[in-house]
N, C-alpha and C positions, 0 to 999 in steps of 0.2 A: 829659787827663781830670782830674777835680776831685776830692780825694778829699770822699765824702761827702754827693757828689750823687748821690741815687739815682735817678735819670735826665738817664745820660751823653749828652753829643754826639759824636757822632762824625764829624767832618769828613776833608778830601781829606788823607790820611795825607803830606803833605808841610808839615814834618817831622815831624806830631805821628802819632796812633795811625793805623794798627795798628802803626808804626812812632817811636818818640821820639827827637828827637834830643839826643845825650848832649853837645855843645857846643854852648855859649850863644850863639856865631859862628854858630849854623846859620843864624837866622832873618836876620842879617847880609848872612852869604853869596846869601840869596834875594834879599834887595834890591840887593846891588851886580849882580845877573846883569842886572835890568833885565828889558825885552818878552824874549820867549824867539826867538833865530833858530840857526840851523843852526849857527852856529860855536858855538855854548854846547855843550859837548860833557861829558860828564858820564862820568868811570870809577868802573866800580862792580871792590871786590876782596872775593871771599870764597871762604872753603874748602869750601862750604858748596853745591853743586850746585840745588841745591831751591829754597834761601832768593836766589843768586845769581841764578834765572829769573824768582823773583818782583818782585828788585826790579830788575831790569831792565826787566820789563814796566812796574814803577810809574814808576819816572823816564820811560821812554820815553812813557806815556800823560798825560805831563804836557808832551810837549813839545819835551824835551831830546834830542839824538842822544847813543847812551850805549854804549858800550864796557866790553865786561864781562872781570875776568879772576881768576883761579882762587888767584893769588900773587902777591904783591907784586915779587917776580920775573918772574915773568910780563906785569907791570907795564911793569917796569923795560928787559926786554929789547922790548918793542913803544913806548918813549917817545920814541923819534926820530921815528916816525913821528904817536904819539895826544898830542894837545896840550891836554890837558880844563883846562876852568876849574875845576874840585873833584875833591877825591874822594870817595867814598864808601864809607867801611867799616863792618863789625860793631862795636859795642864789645869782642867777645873778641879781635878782632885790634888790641886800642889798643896796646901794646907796637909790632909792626911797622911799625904806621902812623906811630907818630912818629920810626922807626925811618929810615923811604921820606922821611918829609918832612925831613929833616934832612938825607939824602942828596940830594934835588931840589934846597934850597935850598943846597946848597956847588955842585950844579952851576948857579947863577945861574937856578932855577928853581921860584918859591917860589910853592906851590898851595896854598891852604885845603882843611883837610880835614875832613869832617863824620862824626862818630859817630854811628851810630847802633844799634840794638837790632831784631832778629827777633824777640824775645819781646819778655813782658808778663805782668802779671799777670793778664792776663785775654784772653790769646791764644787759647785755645780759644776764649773767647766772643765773640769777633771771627770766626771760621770760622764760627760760627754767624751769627752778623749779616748777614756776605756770602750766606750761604746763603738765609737767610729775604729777604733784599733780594731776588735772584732770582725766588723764588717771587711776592712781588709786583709782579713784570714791570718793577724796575728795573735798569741795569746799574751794575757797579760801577765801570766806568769813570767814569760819574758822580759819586761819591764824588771818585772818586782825583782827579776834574780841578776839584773845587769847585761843580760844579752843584745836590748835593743834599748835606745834611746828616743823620745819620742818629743819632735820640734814641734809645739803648736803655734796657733797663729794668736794667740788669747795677749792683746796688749795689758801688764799688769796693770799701766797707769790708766789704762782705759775703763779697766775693771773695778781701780778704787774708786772712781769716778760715778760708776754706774751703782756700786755698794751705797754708798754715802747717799748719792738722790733718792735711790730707793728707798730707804732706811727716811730721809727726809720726808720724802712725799709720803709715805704712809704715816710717820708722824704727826702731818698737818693732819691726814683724815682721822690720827687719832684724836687729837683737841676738840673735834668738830663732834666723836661720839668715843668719850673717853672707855667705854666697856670694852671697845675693840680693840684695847692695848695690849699688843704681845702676842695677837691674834687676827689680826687682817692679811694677809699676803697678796705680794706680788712677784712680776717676773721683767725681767729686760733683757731683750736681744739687742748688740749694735755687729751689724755686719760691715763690710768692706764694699763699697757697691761696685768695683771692678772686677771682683772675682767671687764674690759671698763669703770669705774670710770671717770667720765670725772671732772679733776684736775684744769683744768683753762676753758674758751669760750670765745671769743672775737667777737662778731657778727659785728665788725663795730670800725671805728677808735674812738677816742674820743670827738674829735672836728669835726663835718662834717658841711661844708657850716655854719664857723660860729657858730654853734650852739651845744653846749655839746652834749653829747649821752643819754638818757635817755631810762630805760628801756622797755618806750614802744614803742620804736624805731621796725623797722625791726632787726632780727637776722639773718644777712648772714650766720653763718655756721650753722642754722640749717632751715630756712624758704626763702632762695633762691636756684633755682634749676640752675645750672649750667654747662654746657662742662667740664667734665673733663683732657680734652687734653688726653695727652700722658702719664700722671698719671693712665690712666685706661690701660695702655699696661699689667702690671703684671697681674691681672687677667684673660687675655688673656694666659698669658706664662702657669699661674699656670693651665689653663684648657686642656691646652698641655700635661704639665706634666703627668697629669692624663690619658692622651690617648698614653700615654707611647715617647712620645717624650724628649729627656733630653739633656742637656747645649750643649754638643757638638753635640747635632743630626744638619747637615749641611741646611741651607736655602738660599733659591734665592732672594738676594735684586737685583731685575731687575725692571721694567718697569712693570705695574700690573692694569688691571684698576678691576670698579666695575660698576653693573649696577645701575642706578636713577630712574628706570623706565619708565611706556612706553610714548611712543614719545618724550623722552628726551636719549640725547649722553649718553655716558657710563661718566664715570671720570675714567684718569689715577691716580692714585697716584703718588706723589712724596713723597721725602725725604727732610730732613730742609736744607740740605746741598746742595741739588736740583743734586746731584749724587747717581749714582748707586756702588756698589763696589763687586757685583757679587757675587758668594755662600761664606756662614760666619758661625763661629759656632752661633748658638741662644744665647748663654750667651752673646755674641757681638753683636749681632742685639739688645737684651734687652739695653745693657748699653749705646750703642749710640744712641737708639730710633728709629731703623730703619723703617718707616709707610710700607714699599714694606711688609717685612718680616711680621709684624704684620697681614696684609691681607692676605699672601699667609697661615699665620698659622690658622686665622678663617675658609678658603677657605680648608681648610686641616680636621681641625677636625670638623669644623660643628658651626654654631653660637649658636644651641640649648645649646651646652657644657658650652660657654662663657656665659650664659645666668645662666644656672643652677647652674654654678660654682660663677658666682656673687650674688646669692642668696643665695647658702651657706654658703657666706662669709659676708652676712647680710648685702645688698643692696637692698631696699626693693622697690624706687621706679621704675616704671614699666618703660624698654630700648626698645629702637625703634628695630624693626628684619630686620638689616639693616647693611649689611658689614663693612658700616665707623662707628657701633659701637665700632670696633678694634681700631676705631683712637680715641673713647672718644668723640663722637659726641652726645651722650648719654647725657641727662642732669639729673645729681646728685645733692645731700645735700652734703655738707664738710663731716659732721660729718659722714654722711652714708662711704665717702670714709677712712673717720680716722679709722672706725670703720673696714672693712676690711682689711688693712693694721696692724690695732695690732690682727690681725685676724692671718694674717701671719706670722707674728711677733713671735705671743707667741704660735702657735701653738694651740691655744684654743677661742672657738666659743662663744660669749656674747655680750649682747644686750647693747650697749653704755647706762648711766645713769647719773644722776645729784642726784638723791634724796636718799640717806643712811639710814634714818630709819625716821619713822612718830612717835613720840610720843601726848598723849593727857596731857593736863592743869597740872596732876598730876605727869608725868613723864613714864608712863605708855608707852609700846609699840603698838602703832596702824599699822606698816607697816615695813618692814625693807626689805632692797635688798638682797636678795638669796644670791648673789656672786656666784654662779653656773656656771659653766663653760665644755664645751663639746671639748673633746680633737680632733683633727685635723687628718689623716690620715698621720704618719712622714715623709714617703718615698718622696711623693709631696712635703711635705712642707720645707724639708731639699732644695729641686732642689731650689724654687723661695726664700729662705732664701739666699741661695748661689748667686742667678743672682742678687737682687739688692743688695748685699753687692758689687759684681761686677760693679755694675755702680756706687758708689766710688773707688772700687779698682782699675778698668783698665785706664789705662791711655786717653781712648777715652770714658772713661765716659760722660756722661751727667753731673755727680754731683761729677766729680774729684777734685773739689775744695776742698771738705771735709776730703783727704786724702793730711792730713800736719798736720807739726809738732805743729803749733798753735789749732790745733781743735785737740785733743787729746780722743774723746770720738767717739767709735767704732760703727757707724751706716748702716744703709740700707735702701734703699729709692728710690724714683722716680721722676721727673721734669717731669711736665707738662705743655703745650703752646698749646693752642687752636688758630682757625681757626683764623688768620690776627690779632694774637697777642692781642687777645680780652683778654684773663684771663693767667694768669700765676700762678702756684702751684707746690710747691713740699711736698710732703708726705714723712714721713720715721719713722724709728723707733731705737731704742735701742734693742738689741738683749733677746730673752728668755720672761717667764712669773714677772720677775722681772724690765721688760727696760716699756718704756714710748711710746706711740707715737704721734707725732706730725706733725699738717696739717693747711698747710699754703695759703690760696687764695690771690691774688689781683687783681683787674677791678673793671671798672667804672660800677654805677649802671643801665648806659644809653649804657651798651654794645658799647661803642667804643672803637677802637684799643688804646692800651698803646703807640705804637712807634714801629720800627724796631726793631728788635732784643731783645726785653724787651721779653725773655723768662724764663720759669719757674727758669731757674739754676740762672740767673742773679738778678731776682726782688724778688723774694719768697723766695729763699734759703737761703738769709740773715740774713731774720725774723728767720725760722726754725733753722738756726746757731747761734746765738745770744739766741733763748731759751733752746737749747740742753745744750751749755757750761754754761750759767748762772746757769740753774736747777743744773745740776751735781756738779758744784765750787760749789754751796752753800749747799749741800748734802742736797738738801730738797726730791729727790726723790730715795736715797737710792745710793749705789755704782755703779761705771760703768760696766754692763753688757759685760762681753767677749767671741765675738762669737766662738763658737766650732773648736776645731784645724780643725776637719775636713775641714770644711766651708774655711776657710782662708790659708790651704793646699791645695785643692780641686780648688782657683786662683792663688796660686802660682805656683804649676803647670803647670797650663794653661798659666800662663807668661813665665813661662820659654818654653815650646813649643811654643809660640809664636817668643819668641827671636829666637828662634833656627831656625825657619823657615824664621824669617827675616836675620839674619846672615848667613844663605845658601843661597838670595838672594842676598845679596850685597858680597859674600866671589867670589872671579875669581875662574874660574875651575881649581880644584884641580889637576890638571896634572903642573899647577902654584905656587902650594905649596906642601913644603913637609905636610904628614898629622900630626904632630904635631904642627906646626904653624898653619893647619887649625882648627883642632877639639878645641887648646886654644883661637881661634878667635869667635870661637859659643861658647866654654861655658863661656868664658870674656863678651860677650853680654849679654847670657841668666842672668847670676848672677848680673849684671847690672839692668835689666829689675826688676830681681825679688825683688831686692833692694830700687829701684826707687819705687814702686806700696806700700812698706810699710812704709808709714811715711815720703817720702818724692816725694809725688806728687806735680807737677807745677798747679797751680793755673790758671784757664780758666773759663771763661764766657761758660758756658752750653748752647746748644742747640740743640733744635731737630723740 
């Protein structure tokens, strides 16, 4: 793979991807073996049960008869018998190996040996590729024997991008509780928001317990089902929207329960704040996270709405018909949520993808991704563009942190924290069919709680910040998107109405001022407010 090209090839992984080989002799060794017949016998050594079946399959679908074994010992005690013209090891076992070949060759028995590598930077998104090859009714045999060639859409430089923050941001959460080292996981999607291109996947850290990542690893962001938290409140707002409720229609964060069914209590809902703060506009209940207001708004329009309207937005696995679906109780795919969010985002409807085009041997086209895309109803999609651009903008944001002079690239987005701090996530996006979006998980694969307060704005937001500004600095995904006067008029506004209502709280009754010291006392506020909310937000630890 090239770095740079942002639509890779992917050919029969002998020796290159999903596997590379770590010596320059590999491609050598291919050409001294010649036409392939039975006596080319091929041993494969690795510790590694999983990765050892794999690539046993892969040498054997190429041809060679192959002989697999578990130790270099294991080797050694069956070599009277197994006669291979190579060997085939991991790169973590290159010590041993030149260890065995050193010992071969003083027994008058000198065999080329080939390095090679189970991971990748982009080994999750390789289990994705074989996956989606499937589904359009090719087999990967054909890959692995050279029949078909497979372009994906996976930008490498995108993808070291997304390794490195990942690997970062779980780092910081390791410092903060050092047992979790080597042990925490996460997941990152960054899609294309014009077509749902998926640009990088990070299904898992690189090192987990010790042991590289290899692509036939599990893929978190696309084959774990999990809470969405409070990630999944916008889909809620945006099913509002459409039942004609909008930013300023007023809601009750009160006290709220729901039923659990029968012979069990009701549950009250709380808030993260574990306060209530009484009727608020909905652009403000979205940006702080409010769970009261989220439930009174399902309890309002109907769960069927929130339900239909997540499936419009290509959520496809099936949510529980259950009120704290509002709070993300629901368990989802990463990607299924990336994929709704650049849903929002760009206004336009498509089916997240890895695969660009299937050619055969000769170059020929066998399959190529449509790029088709189905435009969004604007009226709705302008309101929930507007409300998470507002949970950066407003100051009691969830994801205020984003709104500073250091993070200079114009987003919208959501933080999510699930039940007893189990997962943290924040999704967001670059604005229009030109921006990106990008979705960030972290928790343990044994669903235990992170820590107190380890919520989505704090642990995820990181990652998600560190790949927005790197992508963008290094112009690999194109300029920065800037959202519509409207949209960022449409919270200014709302700030300055805010000040003004705060500044007629704190101003003494007017019979105590003349009215020119009062009315310069509210608009001094208000132009304050509106000023602070653009580029120079205070930095907070997100929660909801």
């Amino acid at each position: 793979m090239r770095a740079g090209d942002s639509r890779l090839p992917l050919r029969s992984p002998w020796p290159s991807p999903p596997w590379r080989a770590k010596d320059a002799a590999g491609d050598d060794i291919r050409r001294q073996l010649g036409p392939v017949t039975d006596a080319h016998v091929i041993a494969i050594i690795d510790d590694d049960p999983s990765l050892l079946r794999a690539l046993h399959r892969l040498v054997q679908s190429n041809g060679y008869t192959v002989e697999s074994f578990a130790s270099a010992r294991d080797f050694l005690d069956a070599s009277p018998r197994c006669r291979p013209v190579c060997l085939v090891l991991d790169v973590h076992l290159n010590g041993s190996g030149l260890e065995l070949q050193k010992r071969l060759a003083a027994d008058g028995r000198a065999i080329p040996i080939i390095f090679i590598t189970g991971h990748d930077d982009d080994s999750t998104a390789i289990n994705t590729v074989f996956a989606e090859l499937k589904q359009h009714g090719f087999a990967t045999a054909d890959l692995f024997q050279g029949r078909i060639s497979v372009h994906s859409t996976v930008d490498e430089r995108v993808q070291t991008i997304v390794n490195e923050a990942l690997e970062r941001g779980l780092a910081l959460y390791e410092q903060r509780y050092p047992a979790a080292k080597g042990v925490i996981q996460g997941s990152v999607v960054v899609l294309r928001n014009a077509d749902a291109a998926i640009l990088a996947e990070a299904g898992g850290r690189q090192v987990y317990q010790s042991r590289r990542a290899r692509y036939v690893d599990l893929n978190r962001a696309t084959g774990s089902l999990r809470q969405p938290g409070s990630a999944w409140k916008p889909l809620v707002y945006l099913a509002a929207f459409r039942r004609n409720l909008t930013l300023d229609t007023m809601a009750p964060d009160e006290p709220i329960s729901v039923p659990m069914g029968a012979d069990r209590p009701v549950k009250w809902i709380a808030n993260y704040d574990n306060q209530f703060k009484g009727p608020m506009p909905i652009r403000q209940a979205l940006a702080e996270s409010r769970n009261a207001v989220a439930v009174w708004i399902i309890r309002e329009i109907g769960l069927d709405q929130v339900i239909s309207t997540s499936r419009e937005m290509g959520i496809r696995t099936p949510l529980q018909a259950h009120l704290t679906t509002a709070l993300g109780a629901s368990e989802v795919r990463l990607l299924e949520l990336a994929g709704a969010y650049r849903a929002m985002a760009s206004g336009l409807l498509a089916d997240p993808h890895i695969i660009a085009r299937v050619t055969d041997a000769s170059g020929s086209a066998l399959y190529e991704a449509s790029g088709a895309a189905v435009a969004i109803d604007s009226t709705y999609l302008t309101l929930i563009q507007e409300g998470l651009r507002g949970v950066i903008r407003l100051p009691a944001g969830t994801a205020h942190a984003l709104d500073s002079r250091d993070f200079p690239v114009p987003v919208m987005g959501k933080t999510g924290t699930t039940s007893d701090f189990r997962d943290a996530l924040f999704v967001g996006s670059t604005y229009g069919p030109q921006g990106i979006t990008v979705a960030v998980r972290v928790g343990f694969d044994d669903n235990r709680a992170l820590g107190e307060k380890e919520t989505g704005g704090r642990t995820a937001l990181p990652i998600f910040r560190e790949i927005m500004l790197r992508a963008y600095e290094r112009q690999l995904v194109g300029p920065v998107p800037q959202f519509p006067r409207e949209i960022e008029l449409g919270i200014d506004q709302y700030l300055v109405r805010q000040a003004t209502l705060e500044a007629e709280r704190n101003t003494p009754p007017i019979e105590h001022l003349d009215a020119g010291s009062a009315m310069a006392g509210i608009a001094g506020e208000a132009g304050r407010s509106a000023r602070s909310a653009r580029g120079r937000g205070r930095h907070r630890a997100a929660g909801e």
